[in-house]
VOPAGU-2260 file (C-alpha; in pm, 1 decimal, decimal comma):
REM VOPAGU-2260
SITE   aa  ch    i         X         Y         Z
SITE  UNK   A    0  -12914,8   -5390,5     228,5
SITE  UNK   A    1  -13175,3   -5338,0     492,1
SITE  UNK   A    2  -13003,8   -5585,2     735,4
SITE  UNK   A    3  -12662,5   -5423,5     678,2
SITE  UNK   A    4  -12828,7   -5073,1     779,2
SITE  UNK   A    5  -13012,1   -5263,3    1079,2
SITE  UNK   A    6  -12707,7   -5393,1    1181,7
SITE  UNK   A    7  -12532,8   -5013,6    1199,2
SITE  UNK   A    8  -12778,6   -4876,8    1374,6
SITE  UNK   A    9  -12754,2   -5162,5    1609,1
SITE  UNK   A   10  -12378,0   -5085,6    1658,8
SITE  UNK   A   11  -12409,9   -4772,8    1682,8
SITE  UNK   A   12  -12690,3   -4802,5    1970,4
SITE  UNK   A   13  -12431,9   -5065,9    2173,4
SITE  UNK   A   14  -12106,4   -4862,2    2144,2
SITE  UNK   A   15  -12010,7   -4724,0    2518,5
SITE  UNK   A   16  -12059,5   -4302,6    2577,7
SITE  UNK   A   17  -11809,7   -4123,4    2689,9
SITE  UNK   A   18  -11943,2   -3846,2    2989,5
SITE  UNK   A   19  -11730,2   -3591,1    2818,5
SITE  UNK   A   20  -11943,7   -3307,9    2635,6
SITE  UNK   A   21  -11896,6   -3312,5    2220,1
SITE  UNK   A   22  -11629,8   -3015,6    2168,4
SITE  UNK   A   23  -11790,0   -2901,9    1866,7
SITE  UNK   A   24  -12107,2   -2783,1    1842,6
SITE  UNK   A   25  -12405,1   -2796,6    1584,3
SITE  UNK   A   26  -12401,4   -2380,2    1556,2
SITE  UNK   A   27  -12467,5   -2188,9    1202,0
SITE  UNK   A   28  -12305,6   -1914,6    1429,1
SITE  UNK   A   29  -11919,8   -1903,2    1447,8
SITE  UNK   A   30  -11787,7   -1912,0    1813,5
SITE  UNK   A   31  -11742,8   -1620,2    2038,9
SITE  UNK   A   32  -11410,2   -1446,1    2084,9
SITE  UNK   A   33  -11347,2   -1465,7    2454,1
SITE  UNK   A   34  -11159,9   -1085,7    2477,6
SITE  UNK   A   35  -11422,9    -920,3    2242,8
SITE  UNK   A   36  -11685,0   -1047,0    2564,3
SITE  UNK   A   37  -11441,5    -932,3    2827,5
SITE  UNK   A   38  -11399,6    -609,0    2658,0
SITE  UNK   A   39  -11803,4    -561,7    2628,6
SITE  UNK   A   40  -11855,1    -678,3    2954,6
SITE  UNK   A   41  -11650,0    -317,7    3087,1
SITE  UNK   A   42  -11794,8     -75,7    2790,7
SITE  UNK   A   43  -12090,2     103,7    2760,2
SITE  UNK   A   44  -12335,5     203,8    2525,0
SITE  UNK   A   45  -12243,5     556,4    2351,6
SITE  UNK   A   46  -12544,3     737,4    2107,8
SITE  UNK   A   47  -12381,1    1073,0    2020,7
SITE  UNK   A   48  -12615,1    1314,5    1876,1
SITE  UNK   A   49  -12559,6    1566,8    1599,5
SITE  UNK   A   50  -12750,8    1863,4    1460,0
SITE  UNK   A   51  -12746,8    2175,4    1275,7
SITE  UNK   A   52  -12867,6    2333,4     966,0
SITE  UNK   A   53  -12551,0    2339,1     824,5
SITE  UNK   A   54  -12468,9    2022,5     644,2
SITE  UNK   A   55  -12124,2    2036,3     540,4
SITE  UNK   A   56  -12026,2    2135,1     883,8
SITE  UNK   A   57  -12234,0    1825,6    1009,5
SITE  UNK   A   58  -12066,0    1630,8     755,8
SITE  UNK   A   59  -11730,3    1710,9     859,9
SITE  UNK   A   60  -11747,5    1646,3    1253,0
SITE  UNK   A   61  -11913,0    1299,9    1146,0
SITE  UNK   A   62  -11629,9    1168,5     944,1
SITE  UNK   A   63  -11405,3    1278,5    1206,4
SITE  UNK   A   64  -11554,1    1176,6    1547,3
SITE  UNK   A   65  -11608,1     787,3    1298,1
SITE  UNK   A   66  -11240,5     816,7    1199,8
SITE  UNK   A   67  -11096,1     882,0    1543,5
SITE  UNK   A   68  -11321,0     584,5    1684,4
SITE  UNK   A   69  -11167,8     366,1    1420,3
SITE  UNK   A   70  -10809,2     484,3    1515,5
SITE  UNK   A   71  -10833,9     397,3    1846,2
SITE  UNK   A   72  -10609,9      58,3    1993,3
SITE  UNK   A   73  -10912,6    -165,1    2085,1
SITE  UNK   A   74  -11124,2     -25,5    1801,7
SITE  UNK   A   75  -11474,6     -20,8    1896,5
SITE  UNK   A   76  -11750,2     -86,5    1766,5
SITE  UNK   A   77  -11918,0     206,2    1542,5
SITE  UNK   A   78  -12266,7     214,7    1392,8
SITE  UNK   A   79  -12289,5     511,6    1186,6
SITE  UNK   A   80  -12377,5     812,4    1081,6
SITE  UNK   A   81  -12701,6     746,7    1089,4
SITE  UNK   A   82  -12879,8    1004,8     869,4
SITE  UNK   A   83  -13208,7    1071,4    1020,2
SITE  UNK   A   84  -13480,9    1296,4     859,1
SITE  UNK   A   85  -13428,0    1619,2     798,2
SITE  UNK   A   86  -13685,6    1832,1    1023,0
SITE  UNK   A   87  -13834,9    2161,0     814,4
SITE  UNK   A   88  -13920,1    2433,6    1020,4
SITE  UNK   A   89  -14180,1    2692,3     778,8
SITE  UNK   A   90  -14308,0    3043,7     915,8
SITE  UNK   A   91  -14535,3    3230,3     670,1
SITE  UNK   A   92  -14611,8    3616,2     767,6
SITE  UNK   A   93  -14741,5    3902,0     567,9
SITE  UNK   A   94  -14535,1    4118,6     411,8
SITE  UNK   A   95  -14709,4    4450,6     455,8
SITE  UNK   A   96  -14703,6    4556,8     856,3
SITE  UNK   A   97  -15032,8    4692,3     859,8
SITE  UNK   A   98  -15253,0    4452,6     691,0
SITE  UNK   A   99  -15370,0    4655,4     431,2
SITE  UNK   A  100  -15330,5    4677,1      57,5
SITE  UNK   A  101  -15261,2    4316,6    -158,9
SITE  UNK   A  102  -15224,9    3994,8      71,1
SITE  UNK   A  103  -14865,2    3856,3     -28,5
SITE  UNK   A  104  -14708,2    3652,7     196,0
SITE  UNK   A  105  -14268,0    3579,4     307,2
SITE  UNK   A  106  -14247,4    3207,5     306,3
SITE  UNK   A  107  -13962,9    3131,3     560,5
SITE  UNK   A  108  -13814,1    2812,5     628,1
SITE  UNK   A  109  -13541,5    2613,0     897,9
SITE  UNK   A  110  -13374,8    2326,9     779,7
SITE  UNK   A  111  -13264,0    2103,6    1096,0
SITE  UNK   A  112  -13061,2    1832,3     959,3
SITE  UNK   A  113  -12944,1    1507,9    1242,9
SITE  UNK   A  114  -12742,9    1254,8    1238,7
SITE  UNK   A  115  -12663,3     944,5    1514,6
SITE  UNK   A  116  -12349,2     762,6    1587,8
SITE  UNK   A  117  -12333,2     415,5    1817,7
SITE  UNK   A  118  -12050,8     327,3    1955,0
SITE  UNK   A  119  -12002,4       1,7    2211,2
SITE  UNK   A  120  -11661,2     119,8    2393,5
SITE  UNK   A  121  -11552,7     242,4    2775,2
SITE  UNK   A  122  -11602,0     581,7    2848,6
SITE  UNK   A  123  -11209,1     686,4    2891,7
SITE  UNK   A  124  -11202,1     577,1    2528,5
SITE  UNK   A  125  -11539,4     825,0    2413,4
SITE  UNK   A  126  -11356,7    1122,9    2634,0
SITE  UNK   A  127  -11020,7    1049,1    2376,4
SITE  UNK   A  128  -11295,8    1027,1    2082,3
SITE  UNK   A  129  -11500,2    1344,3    2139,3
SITE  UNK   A  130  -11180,9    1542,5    2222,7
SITE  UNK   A  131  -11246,4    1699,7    1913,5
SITE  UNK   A  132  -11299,7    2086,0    1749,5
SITE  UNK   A  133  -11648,3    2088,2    1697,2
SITE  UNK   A  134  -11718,2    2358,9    1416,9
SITE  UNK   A  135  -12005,6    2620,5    1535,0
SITE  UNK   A  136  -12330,3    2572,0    1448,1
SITE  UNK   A  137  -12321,8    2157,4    1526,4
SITE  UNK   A  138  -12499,1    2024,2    1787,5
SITE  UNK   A  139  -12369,1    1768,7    2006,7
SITE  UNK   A  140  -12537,6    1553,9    2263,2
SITE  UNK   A  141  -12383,5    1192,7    2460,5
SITE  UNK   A  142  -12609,0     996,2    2579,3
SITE  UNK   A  143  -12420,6     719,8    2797,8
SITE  UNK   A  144  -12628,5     384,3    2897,4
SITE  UNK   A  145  -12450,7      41,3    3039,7
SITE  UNK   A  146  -12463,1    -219,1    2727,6
């Protein structure tokens, strides 16, 4: 058994090789599509922004700017919403104007609620996306870098 798997190996080793690369290739990774590069290659990288303290309103203008994205011919690529902590804004003053008589206190407080959406697509596309009613009170800032 020993010389039969000698003898392989030496077969193996003595066989001619071609000069033409293997077409398949040892990869845990499926290949790359060739127009998903060609269409990164031309896009950009899109964060959009949102804020407010209302967040129903936020809500809203998130499903929508995700669903247009995801309606468009090429769809892009869309990360998000990406709910980021809520910031909490507190202001504490004294009720009485004067400062005299008992020391009670108004306990005030701002609730600034964000969310962040990525999106991998050229910039005509984000003009069609944003092209949106954006109810009052949200927020909106593009911030536009080459991917």
């Amino acid at each position: 058994r020993g010389i039969l798997k000698l003898q392989f190996l030496y077969l193996i080793a003595l066989r001619p090789r071609s000069h033409t690369p293997p077409t398949h290739t040892m990869s845990a990774y499926p290949p790359k599509k060739q127009a998903a590069e060609a269409a990164v290659g031309q896009s950009h990288k899109i964060r959009i922004t949102l804020s407010s303290r209302k967040v129903a309103a936020l809500e809203r203008v998130c499903a929508d700017l995700v669903t247009r994205a995801k309606q468009q011919d090429p769809a892009p690529k869309v990360k998000g919403p990406i709910r980021m902590p809520t910031k909490t804004l507190r202001l504490m003053t004294m009720k009485s104007p004067c400062g005299e008589g008992t020391i009670t206190w108004d306990r005030f407080q701002m609730r600034v609620h964000k969310r962040v959406i990525d999106l991998i697509a050229p910039s005509e596309m984000v003009k069609k996306i944003t092209s949106i009613n954006i109810e009052a009170g949200v927020d909106v800032e593009v911030n536009v870098q080459d991917a």
